[in-house]
C-alpha positions in Angstrom: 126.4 127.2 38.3 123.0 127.8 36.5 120.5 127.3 39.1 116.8 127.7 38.0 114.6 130.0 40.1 111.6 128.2 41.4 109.4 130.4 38.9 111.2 128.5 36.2 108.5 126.4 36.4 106.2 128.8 36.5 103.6 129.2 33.1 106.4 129.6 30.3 106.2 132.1 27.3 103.2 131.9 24.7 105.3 129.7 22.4 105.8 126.9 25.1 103.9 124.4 25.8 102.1 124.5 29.5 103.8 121.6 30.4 107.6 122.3 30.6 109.9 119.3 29.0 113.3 118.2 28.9 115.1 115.4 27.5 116.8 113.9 30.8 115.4 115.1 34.2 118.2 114.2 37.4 116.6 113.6 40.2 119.0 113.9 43.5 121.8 116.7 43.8 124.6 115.2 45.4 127.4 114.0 44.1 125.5 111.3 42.3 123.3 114.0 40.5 126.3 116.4 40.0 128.6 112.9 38.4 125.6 112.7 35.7 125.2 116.1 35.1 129.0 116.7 34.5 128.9 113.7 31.9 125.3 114.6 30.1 126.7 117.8 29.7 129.8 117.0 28.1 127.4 114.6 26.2 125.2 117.8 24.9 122.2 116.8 26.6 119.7 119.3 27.8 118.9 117.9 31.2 118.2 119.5 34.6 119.0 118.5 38.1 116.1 118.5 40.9 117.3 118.9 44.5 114.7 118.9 47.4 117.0 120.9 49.7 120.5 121.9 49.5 123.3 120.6 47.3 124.9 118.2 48.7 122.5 118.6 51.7 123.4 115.2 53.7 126.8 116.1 54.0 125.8 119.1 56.1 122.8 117.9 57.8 122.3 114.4 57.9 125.3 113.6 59.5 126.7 113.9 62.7 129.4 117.5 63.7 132.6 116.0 64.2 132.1 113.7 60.5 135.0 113.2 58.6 135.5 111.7 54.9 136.2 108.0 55.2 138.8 108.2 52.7 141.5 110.6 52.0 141.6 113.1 49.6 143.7 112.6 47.2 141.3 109.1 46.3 137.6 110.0 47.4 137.2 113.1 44.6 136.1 113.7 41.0 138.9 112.9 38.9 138.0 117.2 37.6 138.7 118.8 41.2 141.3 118.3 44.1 140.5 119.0 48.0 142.2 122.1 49.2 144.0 120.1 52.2 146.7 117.7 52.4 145.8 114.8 50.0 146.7 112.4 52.6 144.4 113.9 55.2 140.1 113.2 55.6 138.1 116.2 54.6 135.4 117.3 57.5 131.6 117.1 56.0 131.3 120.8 55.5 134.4 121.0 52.9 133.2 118.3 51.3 129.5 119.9 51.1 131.9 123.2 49.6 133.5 120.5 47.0 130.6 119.5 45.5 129.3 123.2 45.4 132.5 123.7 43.8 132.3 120.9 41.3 128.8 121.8 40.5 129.8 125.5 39.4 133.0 124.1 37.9 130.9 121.8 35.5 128.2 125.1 35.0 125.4 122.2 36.1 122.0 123.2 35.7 120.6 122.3 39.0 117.1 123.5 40.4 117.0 123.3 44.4 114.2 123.2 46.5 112.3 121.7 44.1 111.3 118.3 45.5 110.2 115.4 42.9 106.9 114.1 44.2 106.2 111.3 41.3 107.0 110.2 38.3 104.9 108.1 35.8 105.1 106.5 32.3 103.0 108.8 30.3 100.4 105.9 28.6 99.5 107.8 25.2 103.2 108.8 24.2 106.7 109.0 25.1 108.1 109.7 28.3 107.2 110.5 31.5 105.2 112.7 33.6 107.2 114.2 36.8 105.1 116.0 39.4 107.0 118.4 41.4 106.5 121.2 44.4 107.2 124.0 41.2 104.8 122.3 38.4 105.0 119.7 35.8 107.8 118.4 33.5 107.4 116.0 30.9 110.6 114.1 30.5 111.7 111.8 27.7 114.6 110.2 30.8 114.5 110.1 34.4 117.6 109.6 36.4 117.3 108.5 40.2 120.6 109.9 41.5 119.3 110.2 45.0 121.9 107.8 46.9 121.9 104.8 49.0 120.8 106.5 52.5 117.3 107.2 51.8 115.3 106.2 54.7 117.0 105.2 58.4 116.2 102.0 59.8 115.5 101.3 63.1 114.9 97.7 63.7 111.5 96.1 64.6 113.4 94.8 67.7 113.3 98.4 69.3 112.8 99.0 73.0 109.4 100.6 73.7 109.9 103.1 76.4 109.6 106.2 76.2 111.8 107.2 79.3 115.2 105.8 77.1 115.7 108.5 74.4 116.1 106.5 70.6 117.5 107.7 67.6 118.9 106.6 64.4 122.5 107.6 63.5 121.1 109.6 60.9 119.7 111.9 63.7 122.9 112.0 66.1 125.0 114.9 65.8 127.2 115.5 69.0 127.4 114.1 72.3 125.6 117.5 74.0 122.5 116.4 72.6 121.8 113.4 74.6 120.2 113.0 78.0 122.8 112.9 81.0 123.9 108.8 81.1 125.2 105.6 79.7 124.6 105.0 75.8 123.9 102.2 74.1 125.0 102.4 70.3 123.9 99.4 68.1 125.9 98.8 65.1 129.9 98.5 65.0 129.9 99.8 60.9 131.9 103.1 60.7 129.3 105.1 61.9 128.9 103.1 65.1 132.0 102.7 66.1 133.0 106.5 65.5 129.9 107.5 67.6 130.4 105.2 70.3 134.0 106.6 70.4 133.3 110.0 70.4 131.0 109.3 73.3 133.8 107.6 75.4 135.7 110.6 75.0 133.2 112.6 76.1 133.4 111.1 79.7 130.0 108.9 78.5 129.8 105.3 79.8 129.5 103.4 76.5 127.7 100.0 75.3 128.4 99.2 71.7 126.6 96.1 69.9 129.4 94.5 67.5 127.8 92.4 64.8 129.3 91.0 62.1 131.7 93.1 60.3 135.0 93.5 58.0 138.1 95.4 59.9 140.5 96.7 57.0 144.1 98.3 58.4 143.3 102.0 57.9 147.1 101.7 56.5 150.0 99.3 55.8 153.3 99.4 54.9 152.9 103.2 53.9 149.5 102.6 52.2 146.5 103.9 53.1 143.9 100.6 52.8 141.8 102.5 49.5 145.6 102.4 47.9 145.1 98.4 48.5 141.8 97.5 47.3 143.0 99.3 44.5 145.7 97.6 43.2 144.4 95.0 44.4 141.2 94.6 42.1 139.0 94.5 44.7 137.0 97.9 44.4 136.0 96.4 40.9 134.2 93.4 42.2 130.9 93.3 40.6 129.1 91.1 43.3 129.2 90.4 47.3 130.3 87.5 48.2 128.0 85.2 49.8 127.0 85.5 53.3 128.1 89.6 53.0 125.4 90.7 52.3 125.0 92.1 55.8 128.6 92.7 56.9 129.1 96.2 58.0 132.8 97.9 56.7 134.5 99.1 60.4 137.0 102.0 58.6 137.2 105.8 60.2 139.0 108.6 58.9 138.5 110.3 62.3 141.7 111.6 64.4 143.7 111.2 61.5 142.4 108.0 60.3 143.2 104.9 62.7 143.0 101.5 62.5 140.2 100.2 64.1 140.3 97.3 66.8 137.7 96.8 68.9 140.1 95.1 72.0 141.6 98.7 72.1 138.0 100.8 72.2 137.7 98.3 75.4 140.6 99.2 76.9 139.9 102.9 76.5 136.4 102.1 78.3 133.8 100.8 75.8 131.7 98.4 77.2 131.7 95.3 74.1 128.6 93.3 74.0 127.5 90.9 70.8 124.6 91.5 67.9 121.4 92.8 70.1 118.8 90.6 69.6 115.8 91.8 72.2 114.3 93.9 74.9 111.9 92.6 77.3 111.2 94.2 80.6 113.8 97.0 80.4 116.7 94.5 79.5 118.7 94.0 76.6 119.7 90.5 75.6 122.7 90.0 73.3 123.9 87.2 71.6 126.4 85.3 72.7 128.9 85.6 69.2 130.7 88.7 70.5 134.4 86.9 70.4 133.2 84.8 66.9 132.7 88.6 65.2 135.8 90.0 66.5 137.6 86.4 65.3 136.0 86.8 61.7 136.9 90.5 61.8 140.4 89.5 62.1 140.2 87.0 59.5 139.3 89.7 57.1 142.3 92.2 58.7 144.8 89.3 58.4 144.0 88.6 54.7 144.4 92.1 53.4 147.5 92.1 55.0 148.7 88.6 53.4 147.0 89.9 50.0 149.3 93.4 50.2 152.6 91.3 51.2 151.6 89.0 48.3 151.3 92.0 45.6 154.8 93.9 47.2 156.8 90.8 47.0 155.2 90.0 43.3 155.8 93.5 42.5 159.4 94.0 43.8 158.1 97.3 46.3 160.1 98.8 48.7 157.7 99.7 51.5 158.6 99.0 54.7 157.6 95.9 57.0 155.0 95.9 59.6 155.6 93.3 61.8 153.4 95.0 64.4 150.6 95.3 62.3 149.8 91.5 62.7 150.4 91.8 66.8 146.5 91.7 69.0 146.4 93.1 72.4 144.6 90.6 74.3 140.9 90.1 74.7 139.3 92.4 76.8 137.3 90.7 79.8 134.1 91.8 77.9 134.7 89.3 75.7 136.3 86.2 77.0 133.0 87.0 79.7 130.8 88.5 77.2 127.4 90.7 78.7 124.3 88.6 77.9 121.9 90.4 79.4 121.5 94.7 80.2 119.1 95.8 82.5 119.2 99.6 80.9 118.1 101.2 84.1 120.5 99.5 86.8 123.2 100.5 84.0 122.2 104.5 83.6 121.4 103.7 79.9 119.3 106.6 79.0 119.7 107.1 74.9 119.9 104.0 72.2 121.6 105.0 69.2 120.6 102.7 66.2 123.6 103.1 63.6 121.6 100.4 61.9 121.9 101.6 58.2 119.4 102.8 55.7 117.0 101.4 52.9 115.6 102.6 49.9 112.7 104.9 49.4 111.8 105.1 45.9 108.3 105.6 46.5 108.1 108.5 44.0 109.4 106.7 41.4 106.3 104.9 40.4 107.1 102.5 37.1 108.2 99.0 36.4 111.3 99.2 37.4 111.7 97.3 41.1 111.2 93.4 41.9 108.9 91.9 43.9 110.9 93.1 47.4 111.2 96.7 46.3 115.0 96.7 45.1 115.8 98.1 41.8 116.2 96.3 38.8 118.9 97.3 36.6 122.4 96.4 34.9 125.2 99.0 35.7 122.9 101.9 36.3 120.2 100.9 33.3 117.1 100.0 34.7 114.4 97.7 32.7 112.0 100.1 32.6 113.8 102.2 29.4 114.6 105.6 29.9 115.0 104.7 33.6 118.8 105.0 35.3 120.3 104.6 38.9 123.0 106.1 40.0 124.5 105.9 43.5 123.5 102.3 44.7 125.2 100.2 46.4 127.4 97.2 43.9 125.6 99.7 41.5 128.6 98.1 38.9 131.0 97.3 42.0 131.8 97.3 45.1 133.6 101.3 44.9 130.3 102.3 43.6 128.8 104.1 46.9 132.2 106.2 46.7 132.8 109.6 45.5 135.1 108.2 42.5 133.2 105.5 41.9 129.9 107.4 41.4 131.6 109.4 38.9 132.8 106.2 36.4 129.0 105.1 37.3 127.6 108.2 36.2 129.7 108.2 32.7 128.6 104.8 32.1 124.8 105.9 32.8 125.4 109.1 30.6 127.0 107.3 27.5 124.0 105.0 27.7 121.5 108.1 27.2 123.8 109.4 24.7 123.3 106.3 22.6 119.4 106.1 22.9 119.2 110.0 21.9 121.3 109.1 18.9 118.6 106.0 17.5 116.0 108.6 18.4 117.5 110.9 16.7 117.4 108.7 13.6 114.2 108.3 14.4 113.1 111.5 13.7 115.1 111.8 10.3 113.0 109.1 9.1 109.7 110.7 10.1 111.1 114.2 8.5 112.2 112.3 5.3 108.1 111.2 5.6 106.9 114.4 6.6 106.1 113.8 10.4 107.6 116.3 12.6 109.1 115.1 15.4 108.2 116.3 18.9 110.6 119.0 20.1 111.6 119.0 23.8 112.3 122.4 25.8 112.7 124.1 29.2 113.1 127.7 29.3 116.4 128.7 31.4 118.3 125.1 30.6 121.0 125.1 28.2 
């Protein structure tokens, strides 16, 4: 792997201009960066890869120990690398940190780390833009924002304001040892939630978990894992949420194997169900009463990917085995049929709130035309309308796989082939202004192929 030494960007040689320059600059070096750097490169365009911290560095550190891969390994991968385990199994975080390392010196990628981006701007008086960084300035003819989906936790405005409970965003959580001694609340039943909150119930912790609404795929059936489904099913390529999703959290582990998860069964093992928290006032908690309506519509979603994958074996003549058992409920647990309204946090011995609350975008560095009014990012599969902007690593970037390993990768080609294209009418470009005695402007960055 070619990584530039920060005094890459110091002055270059006499015959370079102060400012350094490169065609396409890659912002982000996880496996968003490392997708479009493996394409552009293949592509033959001089790019470089800026990475504030580590590669891969939210795999290591923004997540919590025990994290496994939420998909197995023979699907979440680059289609140019395997995972050195069982393909059937869920690779822990720090392997696949080491697979992206891997990939990135696989692919020779000329990524730059601990060099953070600080702002980027559309130079006025010719091409391009100016990139301010913590090693210098780059002028840049491209700038890809390949820095992911989990940019900046959110903690909702709804957060109790007491200092004696501990509070901390999913983000921050690593093991159960870190916590004060006491009951936990965990807000948020999306994967991250719901493996929290169950690693704390095994850890002898007396467990609250908030269950909004939510979608509860099988984690298998019939002898496929669920990723196998939405695959043949067509429903990784959808290209937009349905409405009313647009806030449904995706209950799937990988943990212990990979399990199915059912919420009547974390309550039988202990965890303490309550509905969508909607307040604090006076040290209580008040839920809302929908608890047993978000477990129903959970169902609903389990039940139809089940009718949808006996519907494609019998079309398809299969032999898998039935799974009669698959469609069989325990019974609701009391904490929902008489569902907690109301939590005074110090009669319970809550001491920590755990806000597994999801993220939102920071783009604040990235300071062109190329958001609407709210902030979000305006683009079509990756291309932005500011030109020579790109995304990569959104969510329904192009569809609904696109937040996945695999699916950043078929993002990133799309994103690459794009550039390709615009280098080749610039490239005509300057054939006609050679043809009329103009010399184009030549880009360069010492130490990048």
């Amino acid at each position: 792997m070619t990584i530039l030494k920060q005094n890459a960007f110091q002055k270059p040689a006499d015959n370079v201009s102060e400012t350094l320059a490169i065609d396409t600059l890659v912002v982000g070096g996880g496996q968003a960066g490392i997708a479009v750097s493996e394409h552009l490169g293949k592509l033959g365009v001089p790019h470089i890869v800026l990475e504030k911290n580590r590669i891969a560095e939210a795999w290591r550190t923004g997540r919590w120990d025990s994290l496994v891969a939420n998909g197995p390994a023979w699907h979440d991968r680059f289609p140019g690398m395997e995972f050195p385990i069982d393909p059937d199994a869920f690779p822990h975080k720090e392997m696949v940190a080491d697979y992206f390392e891997a990939y990135a010196r696989q692919i020779d990628a000329p990524i730059s780390t601990g060099v953070e981006v600080k702002r980027v701007v559309r130079n006025a008086d010719r091409p391009g833009f100016t990139v301010e960084t913590s090693a210098g300035v780059i002028e840049a003819a491209r700038v890809v924002a390949a820095t992911g989906p989990f940019q900046r936790p959110l903690i909702p405005a709804i957060a109790l304001q007491d200092a004696a409970i501990q509070q901390i965003h999913s983000a921050d959580y690593r093991n159960p040892q870190q916590l004060p001694q006491g009951a936990v609340l965990v807000v948020g039943a999306g994967s991250s939630g719901v493996q929290i909150a169950d690693e704390l119930n095994r850890a002898g912790r007396r467990v609250y978990l908030s269950v909004g609404a939510h979608d509860r795929p099988p984690r298998s059936y019939r002898g496929r894992d669920f990723v196998w489904w939405l695959g043949v099913l067509g429903l990784w390529d959808m290209e937009s949420i349905q409405p009313g999703k647009e806030h449904v959290t995706i209950a799937v582990s990988g943990a212990h194997g990979g399990r199915t998860i059912d919420f009547r069964e974390l309550a039988a093992q202990g965890i303490a169900l309550v509905g969508l928290t909607d307040a604090f006032a006076g040290g209580v908690a008040r839920f809302r009463d929908d608890l047993a309506e978000n477990i129903a519509r959970g169902d609903e979603n389990y039940l139809k990917l089940l009718d949808a994958a006996d519907s494609y074996i019998a079309r398809n003549g299969l032999d898998l085995p039935e799974e009669p058992q698959a469609r069989v409920f325990p019974p609701l647990p009391d904490c929902v049929r008489e569902p907690i309204l109301e939590l005074d946090l110090a009669a319970a011995g809550v001491t920590s709130i755990i806000w597994a609350t999801g993220y939102a975008l920071d783009f604040s560095w990235l300071q062109v035309e190329a958001f609407d009014v709210s902030g979000k990012p305006r683009h079509q599969r990756g291309v932005s309308s500011e030109p020579g902007v790109y995304f990569v690593g959104l969510p329904w970037l192009s569809r609904r796989g696109s937040t996945f390993i695999w699916g950043v990768w078929h993002d990133a080609k799309h994103v690459a082939d794009h550039i390709a294209t615009q280098r080749k009418y610039a490239e005509y470009r300057d054939a006609a202004q050679r043809a009329a005695g103009v010399a184009p402007q030549k880009i360069s960055l010492p130490g990048v192929r």
